[in-house]
N, C-alpha and C positions, 0 to 999 in steps of 0.2 A: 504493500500500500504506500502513496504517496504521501506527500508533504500537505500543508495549506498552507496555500497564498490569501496573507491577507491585504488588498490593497488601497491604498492610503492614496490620498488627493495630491499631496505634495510631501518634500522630504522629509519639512520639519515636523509634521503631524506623524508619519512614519516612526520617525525617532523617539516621539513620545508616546504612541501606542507599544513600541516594542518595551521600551524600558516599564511602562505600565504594566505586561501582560506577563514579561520572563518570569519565570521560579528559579531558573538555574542561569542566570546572567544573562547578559546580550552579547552576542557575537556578531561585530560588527565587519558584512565585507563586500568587499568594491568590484563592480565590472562597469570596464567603459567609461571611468572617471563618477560612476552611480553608487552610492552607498544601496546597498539593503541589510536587512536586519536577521539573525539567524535566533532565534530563541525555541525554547519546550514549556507546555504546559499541560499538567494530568499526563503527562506521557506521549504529549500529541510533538511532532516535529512542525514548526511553524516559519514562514519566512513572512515577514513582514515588508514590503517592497511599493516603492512611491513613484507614481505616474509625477507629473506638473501641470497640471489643469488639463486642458483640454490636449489629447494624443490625435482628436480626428475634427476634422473641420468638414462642411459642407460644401460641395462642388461642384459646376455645371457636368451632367452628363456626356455629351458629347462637344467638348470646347472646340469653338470655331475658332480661325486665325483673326475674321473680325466680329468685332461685338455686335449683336443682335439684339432683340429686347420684343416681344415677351420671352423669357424662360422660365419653365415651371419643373425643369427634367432635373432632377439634382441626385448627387450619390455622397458616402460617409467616404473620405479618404485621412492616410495618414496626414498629422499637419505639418509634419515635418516637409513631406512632397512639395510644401509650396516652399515660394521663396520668401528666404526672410526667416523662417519656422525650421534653417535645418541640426540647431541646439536641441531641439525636443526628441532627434533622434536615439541619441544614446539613451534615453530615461524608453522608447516604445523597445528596442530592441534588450532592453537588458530583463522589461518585462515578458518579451514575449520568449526568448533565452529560458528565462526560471520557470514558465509556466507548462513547460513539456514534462519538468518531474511531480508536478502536482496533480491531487486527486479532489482538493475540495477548493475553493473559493470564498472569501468573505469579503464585501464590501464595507467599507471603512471611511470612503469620502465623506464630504460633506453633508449633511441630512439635508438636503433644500433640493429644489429643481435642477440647476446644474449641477450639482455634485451627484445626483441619481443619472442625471447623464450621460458623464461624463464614463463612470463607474460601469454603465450598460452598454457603453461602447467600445470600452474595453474587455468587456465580459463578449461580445457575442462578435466583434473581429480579431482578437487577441486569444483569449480562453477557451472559442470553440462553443461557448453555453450559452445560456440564457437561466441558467439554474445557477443558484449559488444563496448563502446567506448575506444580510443586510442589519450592521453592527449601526444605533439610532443613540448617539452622544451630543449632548450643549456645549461641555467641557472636555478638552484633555488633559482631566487630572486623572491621578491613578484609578481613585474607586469609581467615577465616572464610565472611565474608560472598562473596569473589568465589568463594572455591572452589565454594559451594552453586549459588552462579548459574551457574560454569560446568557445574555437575554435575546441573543440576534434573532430576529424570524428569521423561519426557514425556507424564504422567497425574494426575491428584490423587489424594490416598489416602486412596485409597476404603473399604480397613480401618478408619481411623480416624475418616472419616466416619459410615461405616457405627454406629459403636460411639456418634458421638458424638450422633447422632440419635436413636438407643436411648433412651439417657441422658436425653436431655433428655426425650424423650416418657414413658418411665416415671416420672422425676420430677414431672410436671404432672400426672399419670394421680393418684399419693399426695398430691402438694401438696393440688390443688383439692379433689378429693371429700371427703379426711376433714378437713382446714378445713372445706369448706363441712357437712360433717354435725357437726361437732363444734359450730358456731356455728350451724345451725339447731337441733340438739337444744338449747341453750341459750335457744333464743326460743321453744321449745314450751313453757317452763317461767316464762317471764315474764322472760327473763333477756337484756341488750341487749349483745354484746360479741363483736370479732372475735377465734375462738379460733384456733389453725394445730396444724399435726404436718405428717411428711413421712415418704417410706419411710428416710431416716438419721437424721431430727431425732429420732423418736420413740422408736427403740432407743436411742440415744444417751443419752437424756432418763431412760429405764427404766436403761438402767446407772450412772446419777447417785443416780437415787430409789434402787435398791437397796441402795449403798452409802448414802444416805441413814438405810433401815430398817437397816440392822445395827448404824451409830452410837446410835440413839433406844433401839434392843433391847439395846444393849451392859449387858452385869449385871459392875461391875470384881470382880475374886477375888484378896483379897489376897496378896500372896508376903511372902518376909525374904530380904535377902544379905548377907553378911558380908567387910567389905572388912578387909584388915591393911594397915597403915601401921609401917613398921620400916629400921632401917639397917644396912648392910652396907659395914663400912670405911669408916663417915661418909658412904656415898652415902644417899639418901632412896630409898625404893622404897616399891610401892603395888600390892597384889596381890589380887584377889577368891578368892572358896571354889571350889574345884574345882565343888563342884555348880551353882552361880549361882543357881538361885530354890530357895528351902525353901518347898514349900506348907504346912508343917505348922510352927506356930510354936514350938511343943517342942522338935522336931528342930535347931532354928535356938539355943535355946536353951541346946541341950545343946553343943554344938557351942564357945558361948560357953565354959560352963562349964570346957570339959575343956579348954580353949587358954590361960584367963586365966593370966596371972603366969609362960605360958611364953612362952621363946624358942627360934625355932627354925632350921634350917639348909638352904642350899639341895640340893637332892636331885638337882637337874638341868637343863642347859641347853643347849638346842636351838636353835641359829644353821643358817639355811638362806635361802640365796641365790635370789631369783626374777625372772626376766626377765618385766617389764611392760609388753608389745606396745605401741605406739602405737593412738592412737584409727582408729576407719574416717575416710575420706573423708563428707562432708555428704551428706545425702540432705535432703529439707526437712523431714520429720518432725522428724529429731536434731539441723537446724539450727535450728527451733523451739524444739524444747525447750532446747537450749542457751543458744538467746538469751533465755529465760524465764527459766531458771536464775542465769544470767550480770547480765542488765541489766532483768530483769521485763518485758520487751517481752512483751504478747499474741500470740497465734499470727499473726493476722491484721495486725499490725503489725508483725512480723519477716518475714511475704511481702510486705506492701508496700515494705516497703523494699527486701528482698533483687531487688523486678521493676525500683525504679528502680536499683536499681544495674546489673542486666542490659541494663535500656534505655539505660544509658549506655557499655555494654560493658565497664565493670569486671571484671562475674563470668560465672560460663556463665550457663546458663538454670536459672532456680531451682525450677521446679514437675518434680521428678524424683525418683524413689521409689529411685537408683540408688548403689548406696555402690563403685562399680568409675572407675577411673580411664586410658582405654585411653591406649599410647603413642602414639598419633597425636592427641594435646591437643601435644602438644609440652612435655615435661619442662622441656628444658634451656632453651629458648627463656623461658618462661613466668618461669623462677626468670630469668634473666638482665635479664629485663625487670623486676621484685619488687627486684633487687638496687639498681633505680638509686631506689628508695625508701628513705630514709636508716633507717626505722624495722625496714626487713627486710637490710639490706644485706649484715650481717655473716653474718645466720644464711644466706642464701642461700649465700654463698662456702662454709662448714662444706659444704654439701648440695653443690655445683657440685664439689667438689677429691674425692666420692666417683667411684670405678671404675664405679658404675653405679647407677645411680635407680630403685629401685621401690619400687613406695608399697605400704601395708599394707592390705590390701583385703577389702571386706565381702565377705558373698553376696547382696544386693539388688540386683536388676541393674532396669534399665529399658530395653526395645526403642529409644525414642528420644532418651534421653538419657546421656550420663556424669554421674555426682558434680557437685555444685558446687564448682566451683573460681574461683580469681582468673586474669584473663588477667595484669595485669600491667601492664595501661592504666589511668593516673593520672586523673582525674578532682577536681575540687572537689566535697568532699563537706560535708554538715550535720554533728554532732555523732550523730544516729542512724546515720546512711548508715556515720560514720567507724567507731565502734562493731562494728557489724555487718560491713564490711568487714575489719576487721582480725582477728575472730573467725574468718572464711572463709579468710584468710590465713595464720593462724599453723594451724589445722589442717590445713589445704594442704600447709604446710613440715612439720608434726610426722608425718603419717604415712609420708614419705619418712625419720625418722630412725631410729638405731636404738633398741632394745628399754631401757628403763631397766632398770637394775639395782637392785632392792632385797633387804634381808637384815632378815628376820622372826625375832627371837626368841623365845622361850618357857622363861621360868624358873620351875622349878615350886619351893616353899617346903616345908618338913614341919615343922608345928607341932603337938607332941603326935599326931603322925599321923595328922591332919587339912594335906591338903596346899589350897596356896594358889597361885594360877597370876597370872603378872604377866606382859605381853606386852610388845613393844615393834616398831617398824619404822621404818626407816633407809632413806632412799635414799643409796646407793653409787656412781650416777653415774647422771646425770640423761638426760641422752640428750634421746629427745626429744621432754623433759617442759619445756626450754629454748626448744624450740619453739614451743612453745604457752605457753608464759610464767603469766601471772596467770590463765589458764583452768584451767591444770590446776591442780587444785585435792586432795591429797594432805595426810592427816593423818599425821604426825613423832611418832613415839613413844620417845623416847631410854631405855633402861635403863642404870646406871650395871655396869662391864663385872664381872661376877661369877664363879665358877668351882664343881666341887660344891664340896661340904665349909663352904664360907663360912658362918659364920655371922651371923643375921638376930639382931640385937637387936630386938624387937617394940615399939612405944612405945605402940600403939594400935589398940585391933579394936573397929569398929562393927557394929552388928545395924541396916540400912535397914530402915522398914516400907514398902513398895509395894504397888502394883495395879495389873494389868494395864488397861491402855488401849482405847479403843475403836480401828479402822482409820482409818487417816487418811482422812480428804479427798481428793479429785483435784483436785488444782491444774489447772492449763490445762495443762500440759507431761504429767503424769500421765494427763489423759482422753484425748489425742491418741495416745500409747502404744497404751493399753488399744482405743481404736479401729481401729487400724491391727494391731493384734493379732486383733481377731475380723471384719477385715475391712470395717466400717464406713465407707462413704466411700473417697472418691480422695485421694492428697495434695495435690490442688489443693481440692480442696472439705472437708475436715475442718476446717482454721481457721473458713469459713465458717460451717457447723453449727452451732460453737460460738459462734461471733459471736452466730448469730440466735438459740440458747438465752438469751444473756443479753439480748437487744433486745428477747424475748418476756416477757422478765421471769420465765421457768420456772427460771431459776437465777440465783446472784448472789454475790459477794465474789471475791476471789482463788484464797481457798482455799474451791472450791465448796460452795455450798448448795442446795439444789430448794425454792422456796418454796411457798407454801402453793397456789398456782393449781398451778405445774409437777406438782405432789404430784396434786393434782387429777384431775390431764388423765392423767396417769400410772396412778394407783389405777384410776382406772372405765375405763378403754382394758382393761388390762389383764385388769381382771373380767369386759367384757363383751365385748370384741374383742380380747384378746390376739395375735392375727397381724398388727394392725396397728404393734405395737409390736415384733414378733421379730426377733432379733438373726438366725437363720436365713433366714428370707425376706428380708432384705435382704443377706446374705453370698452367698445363692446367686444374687439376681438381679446382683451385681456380678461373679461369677464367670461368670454369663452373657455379661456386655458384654466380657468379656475374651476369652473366647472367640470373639464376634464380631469383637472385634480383630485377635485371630490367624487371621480367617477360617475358623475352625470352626464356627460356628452366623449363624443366620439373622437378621435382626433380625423379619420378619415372624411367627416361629413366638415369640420371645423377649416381644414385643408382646403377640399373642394372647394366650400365656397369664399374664401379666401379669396381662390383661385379666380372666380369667374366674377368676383365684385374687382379685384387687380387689372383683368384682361377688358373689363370693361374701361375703367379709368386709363390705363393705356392703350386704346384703340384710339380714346379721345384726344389723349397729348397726341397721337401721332399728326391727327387730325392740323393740329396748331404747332406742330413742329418748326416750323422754321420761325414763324410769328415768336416763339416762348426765346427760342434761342439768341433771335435779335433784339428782344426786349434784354436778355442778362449780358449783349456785348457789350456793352460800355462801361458798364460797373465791373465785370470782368477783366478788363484791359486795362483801369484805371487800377483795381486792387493787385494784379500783375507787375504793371509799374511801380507798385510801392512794395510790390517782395523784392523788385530789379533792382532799386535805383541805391545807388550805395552814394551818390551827390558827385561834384561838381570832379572833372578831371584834373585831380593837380598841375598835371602837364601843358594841356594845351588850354586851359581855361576856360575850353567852350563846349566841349562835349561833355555827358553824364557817363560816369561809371556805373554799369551796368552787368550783373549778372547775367552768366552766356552758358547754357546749354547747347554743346555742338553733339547736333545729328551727325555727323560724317566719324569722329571718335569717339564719340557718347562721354566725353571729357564735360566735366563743366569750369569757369571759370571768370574773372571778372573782363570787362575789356570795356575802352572808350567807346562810346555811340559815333566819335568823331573819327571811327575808323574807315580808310587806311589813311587817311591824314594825321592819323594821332595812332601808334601804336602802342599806349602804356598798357600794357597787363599782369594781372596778378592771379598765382593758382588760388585752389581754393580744396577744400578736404572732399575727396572724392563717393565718402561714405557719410551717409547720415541725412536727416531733414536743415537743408541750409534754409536761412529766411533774412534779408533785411530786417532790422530791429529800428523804431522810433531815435533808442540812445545813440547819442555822438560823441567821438571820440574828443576828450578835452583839448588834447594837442592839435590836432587836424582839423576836425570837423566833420570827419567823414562819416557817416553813419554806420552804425559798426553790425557785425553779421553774428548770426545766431546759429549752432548745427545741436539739431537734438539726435540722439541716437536711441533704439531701444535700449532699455535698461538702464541706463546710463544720466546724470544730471549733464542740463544744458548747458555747454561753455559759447563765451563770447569773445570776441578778436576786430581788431583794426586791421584793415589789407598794410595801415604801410608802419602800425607802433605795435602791433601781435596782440597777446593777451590781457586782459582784463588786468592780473596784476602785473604784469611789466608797464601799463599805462600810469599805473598809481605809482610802482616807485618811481620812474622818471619823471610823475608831476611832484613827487616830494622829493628828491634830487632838485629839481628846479626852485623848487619853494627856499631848500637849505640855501642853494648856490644865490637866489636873488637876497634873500638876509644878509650873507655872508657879506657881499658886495657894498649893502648898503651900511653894514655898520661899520665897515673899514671906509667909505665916503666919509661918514660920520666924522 
């Protein structure tokens, strides 16, 4: 009899199931530069062995040499096959190497949609089955991990399979065709450039631009308020007009008039006491946004880090839509374990000396997972990792506190009987708002303590002039709300989304923009194919895969008509094809120009330095526009995403170039002073050298 493979999602999950499961050590060994794991338990021989996400991507069936559009023919290939994807090879062949001596299989991935996946694709083109067990863990701590092993059913899940196939197939069904029609309709029009959209990219992108059009449409409509400024038994107090905006500046005037040179008395005041719930438990949504709020982390930088903290078993599993927290996590264990953390110690005792523990809990639930929480298991963490863990931590402990108490006043003023309202709030006992420490974040309104009758000596009444503002912006914490509000996306794939809006260059800054391409793709979608972009057809096809989660619908009928609501919507773009394409050339050609233009040519003063892709060596490089009258050129790094960047070089001026690489942090360089830091010391070399100079003038 053979071995079992059990296999894990990635290495480091790998590494911590095997050391979780061994009784007699772990034997660690290497094929192909791959770690796997050799371990025994009850007598059984076990290899513990880690894929890296995904080993098989989805693929045109029969790839033509040019792009065509509709396609619906698609097959499961390794991912390694494509280009770009050939690092994944050693991690499929070392598994597909170990699995000739094995007799059983356990799946170990991650418990969600893609992690059943992923896990089934390598179970039925790798392993030969579609049989095997399914190991169902939040955490990779020890007892976590052995319960699930001792507890694995004895089937894969197949719900979640089912849903997660879906998914994947309707999203390459939207990727490919309206990419590929969006960048053929632009080469009908003479126009050379890969455009993309997707069935969530493109709603997503239209609820950006729409806020977009209401800031550009915004007309401001002046108002007036009138604030008083006056004292009350030497306290200072500071009180607005009952009405708050006068649209009518007369009104506001008048107002002045009949109040000047008087003083007035307080008329009333209203003190009432409010119990302020603690926050929900993390869901990744609100622990995104929180960590945006908190530390400006990006979406997709608060999952990254929240997954290595999971894969070191610090925290539960972090891609969970779920704000509930069941008692079988282990309350008391969990804080007892936090306690021996110096930084939680004390508040864990307050929380451990209560009669009983229950947390304060959302209505979000998730079929596969609880809340994020901390296990309790210490770990050496970076300065982000630290961050982010202690923000999961302290709201961990805050929702198990109790309700703070504050007390909201309202003093209202009569001046010439024109009253005047001054508010104030107090927190009364913190609760636990102590919890959660320098997160919770509460504005302190002190009134000095007043009674009726008292009288206000007035010193001072201003008339503001203002104007109504346009809607704010969606921040990154703001669009992810508003998506998971109209359904938009999974909580594992919404950071994403918004990743690739900005990598597409359709949006940009912090506090979001839609530039002039995203605008583009946006406007003529919308004019010519509007269902490619509806917030509806993509709510109800996610409503569908959930269904097929819960094993209420089919993926075959879900597909199909996918299929022929797609083939409809692109029979119609074909229809306006050249129309759609000549609408996005100009903003296409202008946003080209600004990935080219690297500014003015040193040399000849009259050409631009320009980013040069040559067709004839497939070299790329910088070169004058003022060419062959001007030949200055400079190489440029032949691998990676290069792009023009806004920043200029302090020396030169030249605008300096950006190459991102998979894996890898983006570096930046001057074609003619290099890198980023060789810029800085030669400007502080020049700083020393011009002091120096002048104090020997001196």
């Amino acid at each position: 009899m053979g071995y079992e493979i059990i296999l894990a999602e990635k290495p480091n999950a790998a590494k911590m199931i095997a050391h979780a499961l061994a009784e007699d050590g772990v034997s660690t060994e290497k094929k192909r530069g791959v770690a796997y794991y050799k371990i025994r338990r009850k007598g059984k021989d076990i290899l513990v062995v880690p894929a890296v996400g995904h080993l098989f991507v989805l693929q045109e069936n029969d790839k033509q040499a040019k792009w065509r559009y509709p396609i619906f023919s698609v097959k499961w290939v390794p991912s390694h096959t494509i280009k770009g994807n050939s690092w994944s090879k050693k991690y499929f062949d070392n598994i597909k190497q170990l699995s000739k001596g094995a007799s059983t299989f356990v799946s170990a991935t991650d418990f969600d949609v893609e992690g059943s996946t992923i896990a089934f694709n390598i179970f039925r083109f790798i392993f030969n089955t579609e049989k095997g067990k399914r190991m169902r863990f939040s955490t990779l701590t020890k007892g976590d991990i052995i319960e699930s092993y001792e507890k694995a059913t004895q089937q894969l899940d197949f719900p979640q399979i089912e849903a997660g196939l879906t998914r994947a197939q309707v999203d390459w069904y939207f990727g490919i065709n309206l990419s590929r029609a969006l960048t053929l309709s632009l080469e009908h029009v003479g126009g050379f450039w890969t455009l993309s959209t997707g069935r969530v990219q493109g709603p997503t992108l239209k609820i950006l631009n729409d806020r977009e059009k209401e800031i550009q449409a915004f007309k401001p409509v002046p108002f007036w308020q009138i604030e008083l400024e006056g004292d009350i038994k030497s306290n200072h107090i500071t009180a607005s007009h009952e009405k708050d905006k006068f649209w009518k500046k007369p009104e506001a005037d008048a107002v002045m008039k009949k109040c000047k040179g008087k003083h007035g008395k307080v008329e009333s005041v209203d003190k009432r006491k409010q119990n302020q719930y603690p926050p929900f438990p993390f869901d990744l949504t609100t622990l995104q946004r929180e960590s945006y709020s908190m530390f400006g982390y990006s979406p997709t930088q608060t999952l990254s880090i929240a997954q290595s903290l999971y894969e070191h078993a610090a925290i539960s599993y972090p891609r969970t839509s779920s704000q509930k927290l069941p008692p079988k996590i282990g309350y008391k264990k969990i804080m007892e374990n936090l306690s021996k953390q110096k930084s939680y110690s004390s508040l864990c005792q307050k929380l451990l000396s209560k009669k009983a523990l229950k947390p304060n809990e959302g209505k979000k639930t998730d079929s596969a997972h609880p809340a994020i929480y901390p296990t309790g298991h210490l770990i050496k963490m970076n300065n982000y990792q630290r961050k982010v863990y202690d923000l999961i931590v302290r709201r961990f402990l805050a929702v198990f506190a109790e309700p703070a108490i504050r007390e909201q006043t309202k003093v209202v003023i009569d001046v010439a009987g024109e009253k005047f309202n001054a508010h104030g709030i107090i927190t009364l006992k913190p609760n636990w708002i102590e919890f959660y420490g320098p997160y919770a974040r509460f504005k302190e309104q002190i009134l000095p303590e007043v009674k009726n009758g008292d009288s206000v000596k007035v010193k001072k009444l201003t008339i503001f002039d203002k104007e109504t503002e346009p809607p704010n912006r969606f921040s990154q914490a703001s669009v992810l709300k508003e998506m998971e509000k109209l359904g938009l996306g999974t909580k594992a794939t919404r950071a994403q989304i918004l990743q690739t809006l900005y990598d597409r260059s359709y949006i940009k800054e912090r506090s979001i923009e839609v530039t002039d391409i995203g605008k583009a793709v946006t406007d003529t979608l919308e004019k010519h194919c509007p269902d490619i972009i509806s917030v509806e057809l993509t709510k109800t096809l996610e409503e569908d895969m959930e269904k097929i989660e819960a094993g209420k619908e089919r993926r075959e009928k879900v597909l199909k008509t996918t299929e022929a609501n797609l083939k409809k919507v692109l029979d119609d773009f074909k229809q306006h094809e050249k129309q759609i394409g000549g609408e996005m050339y100009d903003a296409v050609k202008e946003y080209e120009k600004e990935l080219r233009d690297v500014g003015q040519c040193p040399n000849c003063k009259k050409g631009e330095l320009m980013i040069i892709h040559s067709h004839k060596t497939g070299k790329r490089f910088v070169g004058c526009s003022n060419y062959p009258k001007c030949r200055t050129g400079f190489p440029l790094p032949q691998h990676g995403y290069i792009m023009v960047i806004s920043k200029k070089c302090p020396i030169c001026g030249l605008n300096m170039i950006q190459v991102k690489s998979k894996g890898k942090r983006p570096w930046r360089f001057c074609l003619q002073h290099g890198f980023e830091n060789k810029i800085r010391e030669a400007m502080k070399k020049s700083k020393t050298t011009s002091s120096s100079k002048a104090k020997v003038k001196k």
